[in-house]
N, C-alpha and C positions, 0 to 999 in steps of 0.2 A: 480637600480633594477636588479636584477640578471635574469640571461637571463630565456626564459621558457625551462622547460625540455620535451626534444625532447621523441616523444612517445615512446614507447617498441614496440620493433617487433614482431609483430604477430604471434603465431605459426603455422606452417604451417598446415592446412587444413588438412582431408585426402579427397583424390579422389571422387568426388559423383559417379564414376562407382562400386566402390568397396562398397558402400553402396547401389547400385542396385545390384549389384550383389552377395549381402549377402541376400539382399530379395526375391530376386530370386527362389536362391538356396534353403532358408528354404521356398520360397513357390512350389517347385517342389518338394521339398523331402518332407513332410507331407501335403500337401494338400490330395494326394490320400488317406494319413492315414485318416483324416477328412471325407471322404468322404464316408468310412466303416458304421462308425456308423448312419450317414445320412441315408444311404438308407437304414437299417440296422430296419428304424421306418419305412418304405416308404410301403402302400398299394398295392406295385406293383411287380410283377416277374421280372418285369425289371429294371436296375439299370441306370435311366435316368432321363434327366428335361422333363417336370415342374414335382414335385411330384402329387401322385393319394390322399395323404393321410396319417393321421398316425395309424400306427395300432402297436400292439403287438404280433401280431401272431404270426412272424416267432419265438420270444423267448418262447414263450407259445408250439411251438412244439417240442423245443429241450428235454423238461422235458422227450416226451413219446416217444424219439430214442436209441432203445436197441444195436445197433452198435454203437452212439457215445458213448453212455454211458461207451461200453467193450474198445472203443481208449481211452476216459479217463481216464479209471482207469487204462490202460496199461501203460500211459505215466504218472500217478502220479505214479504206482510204480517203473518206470525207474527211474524218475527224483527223488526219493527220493534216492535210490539207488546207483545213478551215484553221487549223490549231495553230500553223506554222503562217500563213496570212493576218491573221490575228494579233499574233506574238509581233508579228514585224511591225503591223500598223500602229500597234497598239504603243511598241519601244517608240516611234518616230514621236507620236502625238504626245506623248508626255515627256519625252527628251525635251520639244518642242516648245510644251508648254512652260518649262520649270528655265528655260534659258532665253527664250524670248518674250518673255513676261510682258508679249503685244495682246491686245483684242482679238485678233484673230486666231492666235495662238488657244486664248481663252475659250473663243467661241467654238473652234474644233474640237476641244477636248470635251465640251459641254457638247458637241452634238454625235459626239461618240461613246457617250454615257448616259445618251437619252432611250438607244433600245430597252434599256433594262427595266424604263417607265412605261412602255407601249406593250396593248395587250400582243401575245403572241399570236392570236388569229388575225390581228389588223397585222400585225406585218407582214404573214403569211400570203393576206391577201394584195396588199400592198406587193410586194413583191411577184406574186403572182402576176400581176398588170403589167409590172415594170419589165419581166422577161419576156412575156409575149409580146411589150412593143419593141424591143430591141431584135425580137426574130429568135431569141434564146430557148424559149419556150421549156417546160419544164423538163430540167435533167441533171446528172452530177453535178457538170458545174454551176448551176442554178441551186443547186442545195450550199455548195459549198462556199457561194456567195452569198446565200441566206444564214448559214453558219458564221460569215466571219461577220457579217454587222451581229448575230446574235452574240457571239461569244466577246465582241469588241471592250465592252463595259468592262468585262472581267479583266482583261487584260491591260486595260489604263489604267484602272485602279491601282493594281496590284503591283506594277512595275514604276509607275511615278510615286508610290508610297515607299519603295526601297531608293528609286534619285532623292527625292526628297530628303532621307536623311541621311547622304551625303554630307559631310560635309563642305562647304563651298569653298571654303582655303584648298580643297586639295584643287579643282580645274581650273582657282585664281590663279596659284603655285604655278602649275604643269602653263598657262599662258604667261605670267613673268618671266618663264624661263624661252618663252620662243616657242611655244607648241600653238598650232592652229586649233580651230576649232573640230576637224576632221580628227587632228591626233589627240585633243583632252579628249573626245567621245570614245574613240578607240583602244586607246590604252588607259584612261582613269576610270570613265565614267560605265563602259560596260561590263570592264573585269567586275566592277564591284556591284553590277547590276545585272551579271547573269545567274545567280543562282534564283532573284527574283523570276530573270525571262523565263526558266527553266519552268518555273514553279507556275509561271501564268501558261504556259504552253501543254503543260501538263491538265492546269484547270477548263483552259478550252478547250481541250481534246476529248472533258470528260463532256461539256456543255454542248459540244455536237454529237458527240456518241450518243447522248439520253435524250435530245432533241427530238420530240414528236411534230409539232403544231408544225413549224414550217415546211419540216420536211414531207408531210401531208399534202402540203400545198404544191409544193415542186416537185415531188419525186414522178420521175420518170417510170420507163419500163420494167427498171430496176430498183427493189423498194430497201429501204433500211433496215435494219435490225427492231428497232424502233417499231416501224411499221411492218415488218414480217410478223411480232408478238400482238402487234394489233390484230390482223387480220387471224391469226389460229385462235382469238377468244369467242371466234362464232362458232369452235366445234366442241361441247364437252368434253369428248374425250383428250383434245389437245392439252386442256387446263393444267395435266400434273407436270408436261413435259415443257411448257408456258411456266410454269410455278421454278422449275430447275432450272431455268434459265436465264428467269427474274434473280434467284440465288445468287449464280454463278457472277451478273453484271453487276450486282449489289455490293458482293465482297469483293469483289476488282474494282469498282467506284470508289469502298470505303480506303481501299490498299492504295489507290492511286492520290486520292484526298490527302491521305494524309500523309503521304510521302512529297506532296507540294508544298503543304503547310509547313514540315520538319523540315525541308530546302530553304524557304522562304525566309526560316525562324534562322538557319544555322547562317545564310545570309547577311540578316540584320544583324548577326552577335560580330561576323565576321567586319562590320564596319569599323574604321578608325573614328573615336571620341572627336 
């Protein structure tokens, strides 16, 4: 009879602390998010157990507030704004970098993916100096120039990670045949690198819209959305109608998110091997 075979070694485990402490962790960092839209329905001015009730009022009030209504529209024209400055610089730089594979090239794209290392109050304040020595002083376009170094990073990233996998036979190809460098960008390299642009445009549009700290620093006469819900958390009573509004840009954030990510993905599948 031949002997029995001895069992396999079990692979090792991982730790049950590090499977508490992953549940932990995602239940301290989004629980409070959960807890917006809860009270968000709640019959009460105050944001506590047990609930009073579900009601829809506090959304039913936002329709007839003539101050949010002016941060909103101030902050969709920023974010359209900053979103589309962004997307543009952001194509150049990394077009830039992946075809002139110079130092300078290199060092551009490296100092347009350094805001995302700098704390946001030092750029804020940074920024702040820089428009009151040009005479700018703070206002829209001083936000929306603050938005577009913020949102910059986003945008290089995400649009040189679709050139990138390009493949380089196809603008080798299209120059063989006699195309300049104007017409491979134009007809090879952007067809296949818009649904990327789209998706970064999208991402910075979400990255100025939720931008607090700079636009703190700059904002004008005329304040953000952002900074409208700042300024209502000095009155309790604001809180519930603060709470349905926090809702409201949560689920448009989450809608917008991931309808860049399923662009970005359908994109990449869209690439020739």
């Amino acid at each position: 009879m031949s002997p029995a075979a001895a069992p396999a070694p079990s692979a090792p485990g991982r730790p049950r602390w590090l499977g508490v402490y992953l549940v932990a962790y995602l239940v301290f960092l989004y629980l409070p998010i959960v807890l917006i839209p809860l009270f968000s329905f709640n019959d009460s001015v105050q944001a506590a157990f047990p609930l009073k009730g579900f009601t829809l009022d506090w959304y039913r009030g936002l329709a007839g507030n003539a101050a949010l209504k002016a941060a909103l529209m101030t902050s969709l024209g920023i974010g359209v704004c900053a979103a589309f400055l962004a997307t543009l610089c952001g194509m150049t730089i990394a077009y830039a970098e992946l075809t002139l594979r110079s130092r300078l090239s290199r060092l551009i794209a490296g100092l347009a993916r350094m805001p995302i290392l700098i704390p946001g109050v030092v750029v804020g304040i940074s920024l702040l100096i820089a428009v009151n020595l040009v005479g700018l002083g703070p206002s829209r376009l001083a936000i929306v120039l603050g938005h577009v170094l913020v949102a910059l990073p986003t945008t290089v990233i995400i649009i040189r990670g679709s050139l990138a996998a390009v493949p380089r036979s196809l603008p080798e190809a299209a120059q063989d045949l006699g195309a300049s460098d104007a017409i491979v960008f134009r007809r090879v390299m952007l067809p296949l690198a818009l649904p990327a642009a789209v998706s970064a445009f999208m991402l910075a549009f979400l990255t100025s819209f939720d931008e607090f700290i700079v636009a703190f620093f700059l904002a004008g006469t005329q304040p953000t959305l952002p900074l409208y819900i700042w300024s209502q958390l000095r009155f309790p009573k604001s809180l519930p109608t603060v709470m349905a509004l926090g809702t409201a840009i949560l689920v448009s954030s989450i809608l917008i998110a991931g309808a860049a990510e399923l662009l970005r993905r359908r994109g990449l599948r869209r690439l020739p091997l």
